[in-house]
N, C-alpha and C positions, 0 to 999 in steps of 0.2 A: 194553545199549544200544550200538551203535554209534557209532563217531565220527561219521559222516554226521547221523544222530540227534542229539546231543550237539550238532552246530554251528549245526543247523535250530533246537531248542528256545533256544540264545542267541540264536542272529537274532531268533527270534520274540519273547523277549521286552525285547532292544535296540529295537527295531522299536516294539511296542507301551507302551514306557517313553517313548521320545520323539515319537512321534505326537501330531498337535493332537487328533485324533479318539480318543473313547473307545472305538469297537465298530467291529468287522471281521467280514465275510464271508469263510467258506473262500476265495471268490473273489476278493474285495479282497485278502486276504492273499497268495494265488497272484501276483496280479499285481503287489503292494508289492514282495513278496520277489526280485523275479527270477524269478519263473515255478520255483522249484526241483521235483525231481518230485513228483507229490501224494500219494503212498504215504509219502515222506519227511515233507512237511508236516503230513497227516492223524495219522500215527506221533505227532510232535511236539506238536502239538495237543493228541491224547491222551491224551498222556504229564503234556503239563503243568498238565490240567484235574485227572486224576487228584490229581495232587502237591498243587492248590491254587493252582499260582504264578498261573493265570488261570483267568480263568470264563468256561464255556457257558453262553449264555445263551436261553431262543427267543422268539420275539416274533411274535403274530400283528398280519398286517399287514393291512388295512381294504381289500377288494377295491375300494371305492368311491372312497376318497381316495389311498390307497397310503402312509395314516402308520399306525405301532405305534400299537396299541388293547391290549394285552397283554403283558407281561414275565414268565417262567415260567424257573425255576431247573431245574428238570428236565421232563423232556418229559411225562414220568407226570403233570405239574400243570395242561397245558395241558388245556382245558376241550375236549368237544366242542363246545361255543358259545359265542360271549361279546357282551354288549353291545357295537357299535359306536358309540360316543356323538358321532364325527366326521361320523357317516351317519344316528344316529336310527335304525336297527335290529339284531337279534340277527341274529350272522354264524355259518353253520358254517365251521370250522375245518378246510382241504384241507391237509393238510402239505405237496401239492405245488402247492398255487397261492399259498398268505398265511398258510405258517408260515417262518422264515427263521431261522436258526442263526445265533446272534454269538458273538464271544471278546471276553472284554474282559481288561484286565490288571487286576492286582489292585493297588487304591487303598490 
């Protein structure tokens, strides 16, 4: 691992030990951090979900209200469908329209 590496994964998880918020988006984190580069941060990420120090998490989000209806530890668990119970109907699952990628730090 790189130094570069090495300074991104302490940021990240300084960063996510003192945030009021428990979950972040790649993006959120992009913009938390200083914008550093995203091969750097993605790297980092990686690195430290791998290790344990935090977790991916994915969450399908509710086209209709725009709140988590679903928490899935790996992607493989995410359902092609799930009850929307905020909407009263069964949602298909777009990974690219109401599935959303978090890190959370480890509690």
């Amino acid at each position: 691992m790189s130094s570069a590496e090495d300074r991104m994964e302490k940021k990240i998880l300084t960063f996510l030990a003192n945030s009021p918020r428990r979950e972040y988006s790649f993006e959120s984190l992009y913009s938390n951090l200083q914008r550093p580069p995203p091969t750097t941060l993605a790297a980092g990420l990686a690195h430290l979900t791998t290790t344990g120090k935090i977790r991916r998490l994915y969450r399908v989000i509710s086209p209709d209200t725009g709140i988590g209806i679903g928490d899935f530890q790996s992607i493989f668990d995410v359902p092609d469908n799930i009850y929307d119970d905020t909407s009263g109907h069964v949602v298909t699952v777009d990974p690219e329209k109401n599935l959303k990628i978090l890190y959370r730090g480890e509690e």
